[in-house]
Predicted model as a PDB file, atoms N, CA, C, CB and O in Angstrom, pLDDT in the B-factor column:
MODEL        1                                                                  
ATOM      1  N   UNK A   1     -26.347  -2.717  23.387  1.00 54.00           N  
ATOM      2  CA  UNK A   1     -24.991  -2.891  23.870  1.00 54.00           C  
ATOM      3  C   UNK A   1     -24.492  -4.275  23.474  1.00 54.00           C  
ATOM      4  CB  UNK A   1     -24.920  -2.695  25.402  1.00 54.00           C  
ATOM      5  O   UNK A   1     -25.080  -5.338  23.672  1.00 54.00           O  
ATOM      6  N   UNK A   2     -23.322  -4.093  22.887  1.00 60.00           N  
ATOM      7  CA  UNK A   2     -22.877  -5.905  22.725  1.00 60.00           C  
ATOM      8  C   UNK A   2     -22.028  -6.108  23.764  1.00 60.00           C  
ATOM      9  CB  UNK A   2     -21.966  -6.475  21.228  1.00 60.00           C  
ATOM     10  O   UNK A   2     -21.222  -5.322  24.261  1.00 60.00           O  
ATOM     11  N   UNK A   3     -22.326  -7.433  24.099  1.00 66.00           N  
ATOM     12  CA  UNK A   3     -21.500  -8.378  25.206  1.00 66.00           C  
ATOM     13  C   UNK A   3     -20.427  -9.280  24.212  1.00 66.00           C  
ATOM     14  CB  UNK A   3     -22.740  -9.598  26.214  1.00 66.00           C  
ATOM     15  O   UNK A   3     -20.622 -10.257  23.489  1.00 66.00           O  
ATOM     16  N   UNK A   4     -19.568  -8.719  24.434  1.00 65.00           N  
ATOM     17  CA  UNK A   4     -18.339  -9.750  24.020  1.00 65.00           C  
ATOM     18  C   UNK A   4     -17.816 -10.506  25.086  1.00 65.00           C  
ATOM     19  CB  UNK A   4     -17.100  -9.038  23.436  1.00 65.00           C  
ATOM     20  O   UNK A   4     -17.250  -9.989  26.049  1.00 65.00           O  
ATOM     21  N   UNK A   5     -18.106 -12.522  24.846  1.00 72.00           N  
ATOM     22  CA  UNK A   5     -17.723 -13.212  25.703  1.00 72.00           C  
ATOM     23  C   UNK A   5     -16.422 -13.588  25.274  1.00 72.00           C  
ATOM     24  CB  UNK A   5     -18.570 -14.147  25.983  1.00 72.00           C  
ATOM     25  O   UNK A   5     -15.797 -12.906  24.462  1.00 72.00           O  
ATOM     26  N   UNK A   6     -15.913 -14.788  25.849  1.00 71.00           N  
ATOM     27  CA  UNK A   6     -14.443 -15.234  25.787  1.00 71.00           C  
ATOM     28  C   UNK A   6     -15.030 -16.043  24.462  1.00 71.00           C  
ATOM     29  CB  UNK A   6     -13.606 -16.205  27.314  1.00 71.00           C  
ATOM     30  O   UNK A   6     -14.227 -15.936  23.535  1.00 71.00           O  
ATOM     31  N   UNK A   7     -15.872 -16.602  24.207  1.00 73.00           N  
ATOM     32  CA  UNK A   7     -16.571 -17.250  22.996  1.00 73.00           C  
ATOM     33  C   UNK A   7     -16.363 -16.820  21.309  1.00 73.00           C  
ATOM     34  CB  UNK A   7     -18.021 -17.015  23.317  1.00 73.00           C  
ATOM     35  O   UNK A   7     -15.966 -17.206  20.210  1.00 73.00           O  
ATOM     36  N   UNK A   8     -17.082 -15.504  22.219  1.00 75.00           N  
ATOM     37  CA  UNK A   8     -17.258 -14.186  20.396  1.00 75.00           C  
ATOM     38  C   UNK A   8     -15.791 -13.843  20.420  1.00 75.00           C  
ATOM     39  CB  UNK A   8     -18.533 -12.068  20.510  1.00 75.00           C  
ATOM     40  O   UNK A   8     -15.427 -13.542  19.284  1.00 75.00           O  
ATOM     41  N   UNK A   9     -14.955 -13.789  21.181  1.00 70.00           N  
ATOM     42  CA  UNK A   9     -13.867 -12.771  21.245  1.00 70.00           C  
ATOM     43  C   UNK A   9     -12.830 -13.647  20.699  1.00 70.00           C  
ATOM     44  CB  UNK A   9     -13.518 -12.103  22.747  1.00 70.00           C  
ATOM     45  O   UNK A   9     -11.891 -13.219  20.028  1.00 70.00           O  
ATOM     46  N   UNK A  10     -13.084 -15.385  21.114  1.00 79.00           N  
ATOM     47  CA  UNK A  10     -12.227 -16.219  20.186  1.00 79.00           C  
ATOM     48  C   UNK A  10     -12.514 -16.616  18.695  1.00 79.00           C  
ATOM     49  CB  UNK A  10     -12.095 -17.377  20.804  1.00 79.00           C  
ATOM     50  O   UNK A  10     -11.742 -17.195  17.930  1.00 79.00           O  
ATOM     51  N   UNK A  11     -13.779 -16.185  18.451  1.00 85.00           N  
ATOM     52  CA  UNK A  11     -15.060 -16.273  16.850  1.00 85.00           C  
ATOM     53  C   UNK A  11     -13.845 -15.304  16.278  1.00 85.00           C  
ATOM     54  CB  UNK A  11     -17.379 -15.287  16.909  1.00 85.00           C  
ATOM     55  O   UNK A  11     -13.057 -15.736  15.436  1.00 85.00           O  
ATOM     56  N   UNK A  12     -13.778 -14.274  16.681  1.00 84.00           N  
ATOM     57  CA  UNK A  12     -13.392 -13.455  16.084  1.00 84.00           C  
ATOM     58  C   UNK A  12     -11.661 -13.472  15.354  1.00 84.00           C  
ATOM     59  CB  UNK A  12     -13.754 -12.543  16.970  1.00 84.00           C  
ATOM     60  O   UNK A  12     -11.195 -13.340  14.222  1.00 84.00           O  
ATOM     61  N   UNK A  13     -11.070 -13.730  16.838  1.00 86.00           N  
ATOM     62  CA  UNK A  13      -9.603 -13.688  16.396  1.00 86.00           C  
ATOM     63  C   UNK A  13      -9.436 -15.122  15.540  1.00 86.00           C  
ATOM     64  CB  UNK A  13      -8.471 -13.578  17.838  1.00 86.00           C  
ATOM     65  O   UNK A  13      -8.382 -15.191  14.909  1.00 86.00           O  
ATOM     66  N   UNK A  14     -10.284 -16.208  15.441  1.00 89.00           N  
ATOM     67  CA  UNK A  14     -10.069 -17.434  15.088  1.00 89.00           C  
ATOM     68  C   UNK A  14     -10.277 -16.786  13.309  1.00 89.00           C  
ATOM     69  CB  UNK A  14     -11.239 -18.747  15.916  1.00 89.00           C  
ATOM     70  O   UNK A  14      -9.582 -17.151  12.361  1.00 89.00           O  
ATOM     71  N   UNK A  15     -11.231 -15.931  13.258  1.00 91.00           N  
ATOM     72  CA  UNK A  15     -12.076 -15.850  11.878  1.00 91.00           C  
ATOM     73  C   UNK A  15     -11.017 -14.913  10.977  1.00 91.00           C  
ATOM     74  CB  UNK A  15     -13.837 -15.015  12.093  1.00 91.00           C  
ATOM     75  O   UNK A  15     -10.948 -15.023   9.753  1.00 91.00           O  
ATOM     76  N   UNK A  16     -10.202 -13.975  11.758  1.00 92.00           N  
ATOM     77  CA  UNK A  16      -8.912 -12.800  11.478  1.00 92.00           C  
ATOM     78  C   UNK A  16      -7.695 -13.763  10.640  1.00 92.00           C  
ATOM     79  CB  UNK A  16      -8.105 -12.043  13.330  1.00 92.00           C  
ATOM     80  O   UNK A  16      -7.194 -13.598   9.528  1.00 92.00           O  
ATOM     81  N   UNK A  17      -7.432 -14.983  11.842  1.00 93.00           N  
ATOM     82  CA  UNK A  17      -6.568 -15.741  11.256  1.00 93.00           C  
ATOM     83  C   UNK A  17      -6.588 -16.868  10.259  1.00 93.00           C  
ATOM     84  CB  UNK A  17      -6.123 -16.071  12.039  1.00 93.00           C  
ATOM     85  O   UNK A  17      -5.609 -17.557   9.969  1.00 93.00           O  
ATOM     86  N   UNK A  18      -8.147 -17.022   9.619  1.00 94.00           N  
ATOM     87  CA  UNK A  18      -8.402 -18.073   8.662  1.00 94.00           C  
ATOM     88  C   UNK A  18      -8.241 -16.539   7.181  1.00 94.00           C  
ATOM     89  CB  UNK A  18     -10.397 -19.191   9.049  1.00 94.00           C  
ATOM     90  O   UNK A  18      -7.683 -16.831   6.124  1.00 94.00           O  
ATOM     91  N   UNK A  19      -8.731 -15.266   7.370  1.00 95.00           N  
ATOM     92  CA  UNK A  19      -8.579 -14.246   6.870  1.00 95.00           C  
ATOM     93  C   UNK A  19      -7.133 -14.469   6.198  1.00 95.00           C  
ATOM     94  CB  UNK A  19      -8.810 -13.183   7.829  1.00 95.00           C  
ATOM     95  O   UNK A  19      -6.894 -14.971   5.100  1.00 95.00           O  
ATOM     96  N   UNK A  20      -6.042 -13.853   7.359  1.00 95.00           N  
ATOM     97  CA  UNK A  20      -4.494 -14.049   7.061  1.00 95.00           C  
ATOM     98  C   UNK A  20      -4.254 -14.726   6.634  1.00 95.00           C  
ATOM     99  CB  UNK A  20      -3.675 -14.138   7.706  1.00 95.00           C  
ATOM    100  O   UNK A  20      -3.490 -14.425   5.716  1.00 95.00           O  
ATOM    101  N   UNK A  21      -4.602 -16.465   6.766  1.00 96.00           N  
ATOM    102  CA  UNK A  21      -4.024 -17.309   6.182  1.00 96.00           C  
ATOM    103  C   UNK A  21      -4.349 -17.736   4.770  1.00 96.00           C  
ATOM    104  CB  UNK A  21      -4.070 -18.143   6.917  1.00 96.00           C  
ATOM    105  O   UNK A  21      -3.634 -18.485   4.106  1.00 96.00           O  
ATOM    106  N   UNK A  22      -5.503 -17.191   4.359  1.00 96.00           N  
ATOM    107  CA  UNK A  22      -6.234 -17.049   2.582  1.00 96.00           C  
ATOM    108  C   UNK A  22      -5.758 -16.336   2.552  1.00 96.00           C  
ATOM    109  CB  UNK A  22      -7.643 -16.849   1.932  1.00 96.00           C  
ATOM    110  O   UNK A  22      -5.532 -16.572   1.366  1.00 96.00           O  
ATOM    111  N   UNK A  23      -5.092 -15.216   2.762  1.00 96.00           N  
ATOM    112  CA  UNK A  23      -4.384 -14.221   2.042  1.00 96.00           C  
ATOM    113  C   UNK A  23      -3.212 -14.531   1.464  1.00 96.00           C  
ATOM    114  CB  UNK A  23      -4.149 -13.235   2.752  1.00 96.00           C  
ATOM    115  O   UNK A  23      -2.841 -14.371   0.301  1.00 96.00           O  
ATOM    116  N   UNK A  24      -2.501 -15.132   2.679  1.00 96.00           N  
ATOM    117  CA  UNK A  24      -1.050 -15.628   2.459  1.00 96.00           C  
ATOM    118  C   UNK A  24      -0.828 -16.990   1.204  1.00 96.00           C  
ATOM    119  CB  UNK A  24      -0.533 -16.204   4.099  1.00 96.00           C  
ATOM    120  O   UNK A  24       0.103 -17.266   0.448  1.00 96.00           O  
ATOM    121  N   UNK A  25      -2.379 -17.702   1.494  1.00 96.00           N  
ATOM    122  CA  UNK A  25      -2.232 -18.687   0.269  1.00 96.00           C  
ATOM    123  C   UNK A  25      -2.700 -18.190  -1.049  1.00 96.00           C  
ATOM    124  CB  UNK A  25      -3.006 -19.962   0.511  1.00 96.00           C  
ATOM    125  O   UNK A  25      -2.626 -18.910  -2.045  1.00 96.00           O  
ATOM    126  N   UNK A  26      -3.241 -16.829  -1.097  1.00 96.00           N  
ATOM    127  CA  UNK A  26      -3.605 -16.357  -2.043  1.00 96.00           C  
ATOM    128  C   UNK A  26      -2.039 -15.730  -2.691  1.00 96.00           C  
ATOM    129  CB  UNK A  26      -4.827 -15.426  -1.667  1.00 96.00           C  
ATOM    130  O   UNK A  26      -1.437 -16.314  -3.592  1.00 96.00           O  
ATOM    131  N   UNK A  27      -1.644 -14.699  -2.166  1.00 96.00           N  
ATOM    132  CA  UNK A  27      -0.169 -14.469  -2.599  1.00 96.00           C  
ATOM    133  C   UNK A  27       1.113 -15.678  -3.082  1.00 96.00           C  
ATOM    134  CB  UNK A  27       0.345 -13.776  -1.373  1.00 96.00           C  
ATOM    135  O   UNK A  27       1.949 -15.402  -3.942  1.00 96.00           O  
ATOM    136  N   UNK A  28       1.083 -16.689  -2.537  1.00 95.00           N  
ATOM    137  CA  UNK A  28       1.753 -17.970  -2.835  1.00 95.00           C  
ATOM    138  C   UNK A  28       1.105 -18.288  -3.813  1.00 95.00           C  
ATOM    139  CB  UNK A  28       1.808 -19.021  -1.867  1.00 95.00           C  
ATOM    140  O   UNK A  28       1.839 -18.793  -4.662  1.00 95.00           O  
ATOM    141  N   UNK A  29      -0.072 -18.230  -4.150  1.00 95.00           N  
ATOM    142  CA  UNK A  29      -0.477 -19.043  -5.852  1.00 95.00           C  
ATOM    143  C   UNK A  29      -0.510 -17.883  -6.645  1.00 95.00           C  
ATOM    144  CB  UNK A  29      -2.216 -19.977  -6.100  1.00 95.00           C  
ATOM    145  O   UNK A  29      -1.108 -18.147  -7.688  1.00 95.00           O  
ATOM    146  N   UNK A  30      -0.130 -16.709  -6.612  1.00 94.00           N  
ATOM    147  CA  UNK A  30       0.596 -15.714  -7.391  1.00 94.00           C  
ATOM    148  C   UNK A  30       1.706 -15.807  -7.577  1.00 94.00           C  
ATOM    149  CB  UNK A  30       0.559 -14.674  -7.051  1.00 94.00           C  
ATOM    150  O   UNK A  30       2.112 -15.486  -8.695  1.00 94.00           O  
ATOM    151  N   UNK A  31       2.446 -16.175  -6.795  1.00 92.00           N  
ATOM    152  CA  UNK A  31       3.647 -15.428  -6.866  1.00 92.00           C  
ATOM    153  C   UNK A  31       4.403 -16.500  -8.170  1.00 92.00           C  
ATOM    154  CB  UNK A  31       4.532 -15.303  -5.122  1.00 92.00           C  
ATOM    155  O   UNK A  31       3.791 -17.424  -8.706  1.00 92.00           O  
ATOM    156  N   UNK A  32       5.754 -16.133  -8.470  1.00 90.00           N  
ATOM    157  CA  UNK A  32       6.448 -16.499  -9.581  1.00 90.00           C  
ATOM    158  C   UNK A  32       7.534 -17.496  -8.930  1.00 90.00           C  
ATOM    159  CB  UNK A  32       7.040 -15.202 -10.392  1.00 90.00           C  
ATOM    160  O   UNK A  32       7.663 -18.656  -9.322  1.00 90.00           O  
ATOM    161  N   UNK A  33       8.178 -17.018  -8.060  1.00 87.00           N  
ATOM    162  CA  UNK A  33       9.408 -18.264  -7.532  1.00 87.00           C  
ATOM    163  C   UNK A  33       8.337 -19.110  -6.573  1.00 87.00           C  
ATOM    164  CB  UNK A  33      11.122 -17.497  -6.366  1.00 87.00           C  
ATOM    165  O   UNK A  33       7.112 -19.182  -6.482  1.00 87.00           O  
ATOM    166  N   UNK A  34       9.781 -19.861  -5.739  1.00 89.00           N  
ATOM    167  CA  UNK A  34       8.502 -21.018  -4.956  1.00 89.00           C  
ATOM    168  C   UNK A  34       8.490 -20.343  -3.948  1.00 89.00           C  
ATOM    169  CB  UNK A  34       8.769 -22.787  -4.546  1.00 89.00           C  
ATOM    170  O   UNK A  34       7.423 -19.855  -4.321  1.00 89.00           O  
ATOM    171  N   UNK A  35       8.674 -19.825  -2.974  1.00 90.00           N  
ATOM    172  CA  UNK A  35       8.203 -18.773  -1.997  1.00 90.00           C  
ATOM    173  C   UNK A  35       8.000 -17.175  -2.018  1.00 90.00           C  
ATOM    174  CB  UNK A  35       8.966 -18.918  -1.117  1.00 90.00           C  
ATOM    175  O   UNK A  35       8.250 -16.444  -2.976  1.00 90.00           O  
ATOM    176  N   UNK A  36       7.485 -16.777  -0.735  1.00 93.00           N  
ATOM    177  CA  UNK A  36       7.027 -15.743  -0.648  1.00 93.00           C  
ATOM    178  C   UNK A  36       8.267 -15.486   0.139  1.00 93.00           C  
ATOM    179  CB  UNK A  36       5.634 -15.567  -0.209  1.00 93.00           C  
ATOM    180  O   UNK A  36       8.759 -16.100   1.086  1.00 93.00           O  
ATOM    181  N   UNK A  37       8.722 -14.191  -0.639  1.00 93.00           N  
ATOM    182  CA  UNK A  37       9.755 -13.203   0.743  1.00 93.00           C  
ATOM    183  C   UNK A  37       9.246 -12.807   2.109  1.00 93.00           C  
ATOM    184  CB  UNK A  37      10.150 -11.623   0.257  1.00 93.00           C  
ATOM    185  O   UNK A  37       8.166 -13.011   2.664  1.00 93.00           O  
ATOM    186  N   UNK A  38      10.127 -12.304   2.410  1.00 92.00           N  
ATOM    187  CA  UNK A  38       9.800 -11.896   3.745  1.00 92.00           C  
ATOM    188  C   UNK A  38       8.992 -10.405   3.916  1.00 92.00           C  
ATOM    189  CB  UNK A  38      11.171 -11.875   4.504  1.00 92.00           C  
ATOM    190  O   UNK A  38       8.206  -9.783   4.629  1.00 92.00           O  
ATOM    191  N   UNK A  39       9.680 -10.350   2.896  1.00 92.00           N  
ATOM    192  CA  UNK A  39       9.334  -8.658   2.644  1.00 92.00           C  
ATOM    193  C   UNK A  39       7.587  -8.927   1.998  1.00 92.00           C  
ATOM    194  CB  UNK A  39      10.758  -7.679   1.074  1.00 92.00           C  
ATOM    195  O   UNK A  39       6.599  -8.310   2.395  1.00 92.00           O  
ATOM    196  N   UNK A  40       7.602  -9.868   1.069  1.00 93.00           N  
ATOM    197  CA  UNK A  40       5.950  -9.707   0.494  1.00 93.00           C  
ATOM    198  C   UNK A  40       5.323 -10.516   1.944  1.00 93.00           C  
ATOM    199  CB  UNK A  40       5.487 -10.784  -1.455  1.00 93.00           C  
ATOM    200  O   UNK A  40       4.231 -10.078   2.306  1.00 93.00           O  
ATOM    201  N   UNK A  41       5.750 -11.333   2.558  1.00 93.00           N  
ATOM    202  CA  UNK A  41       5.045 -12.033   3.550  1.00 93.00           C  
ATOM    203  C   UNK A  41       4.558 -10.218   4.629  1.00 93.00           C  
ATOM    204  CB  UNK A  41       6.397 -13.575   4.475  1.00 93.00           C  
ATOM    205  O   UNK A  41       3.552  -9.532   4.444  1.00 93.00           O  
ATOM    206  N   UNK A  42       5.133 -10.085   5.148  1.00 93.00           N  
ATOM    207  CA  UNK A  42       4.959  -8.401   5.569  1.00 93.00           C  
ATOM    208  C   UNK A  42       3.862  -7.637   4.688  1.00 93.00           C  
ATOM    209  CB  UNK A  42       6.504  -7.500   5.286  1.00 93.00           C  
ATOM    210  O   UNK A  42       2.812  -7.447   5.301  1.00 93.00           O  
ATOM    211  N   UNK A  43       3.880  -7.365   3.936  1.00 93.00           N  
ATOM    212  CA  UNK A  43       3.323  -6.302   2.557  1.00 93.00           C  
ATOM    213  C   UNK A  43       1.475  -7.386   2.991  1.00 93.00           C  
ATOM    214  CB  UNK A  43       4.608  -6.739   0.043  1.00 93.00           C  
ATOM    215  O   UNK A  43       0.448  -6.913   3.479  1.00 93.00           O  
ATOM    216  N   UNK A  44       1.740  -8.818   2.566  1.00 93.00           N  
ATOM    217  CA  UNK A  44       0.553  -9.153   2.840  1.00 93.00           C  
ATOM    218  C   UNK A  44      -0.320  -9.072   4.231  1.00 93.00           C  
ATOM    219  CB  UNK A  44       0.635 -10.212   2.471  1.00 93.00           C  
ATOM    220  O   UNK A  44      -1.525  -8.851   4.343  1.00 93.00           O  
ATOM    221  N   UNK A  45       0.605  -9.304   5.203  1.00 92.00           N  
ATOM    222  CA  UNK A  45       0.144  -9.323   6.518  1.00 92.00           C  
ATOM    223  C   UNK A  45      -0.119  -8.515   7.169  1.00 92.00           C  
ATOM    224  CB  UNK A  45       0.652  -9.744   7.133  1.00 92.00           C  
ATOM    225  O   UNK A  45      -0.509  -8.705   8.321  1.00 92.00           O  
ATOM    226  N   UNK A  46       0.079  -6.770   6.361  1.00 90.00           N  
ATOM    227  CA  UNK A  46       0.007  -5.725   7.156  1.00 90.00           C  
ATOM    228  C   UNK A  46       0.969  -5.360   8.101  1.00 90.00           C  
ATOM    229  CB  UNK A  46      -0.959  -5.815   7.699  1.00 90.00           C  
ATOM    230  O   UNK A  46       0.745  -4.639   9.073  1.00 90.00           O  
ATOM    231  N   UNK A  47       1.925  -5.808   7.839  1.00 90.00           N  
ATOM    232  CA  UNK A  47       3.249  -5.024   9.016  1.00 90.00           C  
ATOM    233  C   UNK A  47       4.369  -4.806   8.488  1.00 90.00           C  
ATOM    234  CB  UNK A  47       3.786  -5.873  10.313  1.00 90.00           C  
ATOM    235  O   UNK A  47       4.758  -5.242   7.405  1.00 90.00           O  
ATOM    236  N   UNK A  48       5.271  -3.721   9.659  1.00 81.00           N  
ATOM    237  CA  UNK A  48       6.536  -3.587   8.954  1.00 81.00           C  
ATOM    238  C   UNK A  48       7.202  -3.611  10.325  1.00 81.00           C  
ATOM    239  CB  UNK A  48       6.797  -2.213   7.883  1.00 81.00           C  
ATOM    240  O   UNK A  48       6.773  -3.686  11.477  1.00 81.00           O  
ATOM    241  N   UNK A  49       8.555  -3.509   9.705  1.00 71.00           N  
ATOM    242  CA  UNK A  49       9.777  -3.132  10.163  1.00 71.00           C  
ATOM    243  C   UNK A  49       9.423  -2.249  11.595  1.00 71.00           C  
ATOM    244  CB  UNK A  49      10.582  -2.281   8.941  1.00 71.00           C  
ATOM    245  O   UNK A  49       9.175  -1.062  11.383  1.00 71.00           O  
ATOM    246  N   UNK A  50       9.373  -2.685  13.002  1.00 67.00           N  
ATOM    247  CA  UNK A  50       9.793  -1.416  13.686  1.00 67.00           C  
ATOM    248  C   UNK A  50      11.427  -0.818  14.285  1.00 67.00           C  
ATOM    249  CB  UNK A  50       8.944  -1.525  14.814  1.00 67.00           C  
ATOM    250  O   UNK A  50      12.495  -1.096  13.738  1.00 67.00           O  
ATOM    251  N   UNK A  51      11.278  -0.009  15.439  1.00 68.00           N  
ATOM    252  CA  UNK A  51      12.753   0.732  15.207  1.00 68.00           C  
ATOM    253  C   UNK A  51      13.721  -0.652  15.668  1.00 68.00           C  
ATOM    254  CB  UNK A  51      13.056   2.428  16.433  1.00 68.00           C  
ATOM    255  O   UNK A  51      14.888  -0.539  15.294  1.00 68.00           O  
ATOM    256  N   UNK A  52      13.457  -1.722  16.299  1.00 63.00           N  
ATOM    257  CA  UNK A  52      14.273  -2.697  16.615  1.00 63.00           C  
ATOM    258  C   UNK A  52      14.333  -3.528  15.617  1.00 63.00           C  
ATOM    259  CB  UNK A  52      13.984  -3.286  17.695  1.00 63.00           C  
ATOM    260  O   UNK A  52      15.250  -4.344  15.708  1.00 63.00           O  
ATOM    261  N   UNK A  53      13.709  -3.599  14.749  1.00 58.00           N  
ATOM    262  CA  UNK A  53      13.369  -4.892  13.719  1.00 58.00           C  
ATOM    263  C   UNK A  53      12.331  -5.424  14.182  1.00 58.00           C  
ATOM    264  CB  UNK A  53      14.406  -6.053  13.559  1.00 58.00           C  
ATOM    265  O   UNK A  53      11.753  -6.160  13.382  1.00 58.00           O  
ATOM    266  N   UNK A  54      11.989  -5.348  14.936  1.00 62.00           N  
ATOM    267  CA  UNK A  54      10.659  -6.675  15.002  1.00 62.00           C  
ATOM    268  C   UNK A  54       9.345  -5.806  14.346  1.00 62.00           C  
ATOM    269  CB  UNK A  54      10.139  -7.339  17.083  1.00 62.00           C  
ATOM    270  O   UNK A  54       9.319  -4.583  14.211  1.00 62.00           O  
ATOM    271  N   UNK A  55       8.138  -6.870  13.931  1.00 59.00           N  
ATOM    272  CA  UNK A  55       7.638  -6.369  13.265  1.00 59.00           C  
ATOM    273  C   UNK A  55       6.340  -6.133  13.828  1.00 59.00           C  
ATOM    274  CB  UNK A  55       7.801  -6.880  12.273  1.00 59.00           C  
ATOM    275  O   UNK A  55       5.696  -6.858  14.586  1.00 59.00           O  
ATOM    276  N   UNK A  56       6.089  -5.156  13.406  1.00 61.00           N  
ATOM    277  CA  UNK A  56       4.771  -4.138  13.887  1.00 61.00           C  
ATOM    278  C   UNK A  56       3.223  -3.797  13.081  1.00 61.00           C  
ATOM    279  CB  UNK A  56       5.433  -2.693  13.940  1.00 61.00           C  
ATOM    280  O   UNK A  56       3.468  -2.969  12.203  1.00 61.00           O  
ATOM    281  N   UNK A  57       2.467  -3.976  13.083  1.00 62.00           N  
ATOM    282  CA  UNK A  57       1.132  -3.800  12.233  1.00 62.00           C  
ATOM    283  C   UNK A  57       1.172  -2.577  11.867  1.00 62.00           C  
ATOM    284  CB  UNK A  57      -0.216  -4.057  12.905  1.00 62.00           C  
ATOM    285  O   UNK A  57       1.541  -1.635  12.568  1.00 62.00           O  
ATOM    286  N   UNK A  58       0.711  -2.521  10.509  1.00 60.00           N  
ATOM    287  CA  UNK A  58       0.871  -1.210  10.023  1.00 60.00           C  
ATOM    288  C   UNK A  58      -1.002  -0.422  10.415  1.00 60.00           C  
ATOM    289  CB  UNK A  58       1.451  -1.385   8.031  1.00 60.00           C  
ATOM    290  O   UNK A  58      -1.915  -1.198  10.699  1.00 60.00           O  
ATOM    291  N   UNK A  59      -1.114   0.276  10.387  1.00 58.00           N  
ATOM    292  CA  UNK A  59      -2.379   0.981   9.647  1.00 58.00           C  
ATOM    293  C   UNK A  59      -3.095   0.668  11.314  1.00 58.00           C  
ATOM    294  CB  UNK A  59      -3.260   0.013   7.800  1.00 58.00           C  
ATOM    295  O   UNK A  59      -4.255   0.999  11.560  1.00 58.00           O  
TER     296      UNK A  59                                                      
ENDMDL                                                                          
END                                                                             
């Protein structure tokens, strides 16, 4: 059985968001203009559009 403490459970979300954020600097040293849209910022991050606009995780 695993015990997830407040410890592992911050390992984790800390380790998700060093993830996202190499991604996002990975797409920025691709890309062609000097920023990333909003729309590719989305596309990278896994979310879209929900029915209000705000944005929602896809998958």
């Amino acid at each position: 059985m695993l015990l997830l403490t407040a410890k592992t459970l911050q390992d984790h979300v800390a380790l998700a968001e060093i993830e996202l954020c190499g991604e996002l600097m990975i797409a920025a040293a691709t890309t062609d203009g000097e920023r990333l849209s909003r729309d590719r910022i989305d596309e990278v991050l896994r979310v879209s559009a929900g029915p209000e606009g705000q944005a929602a995780p896809v998958g």
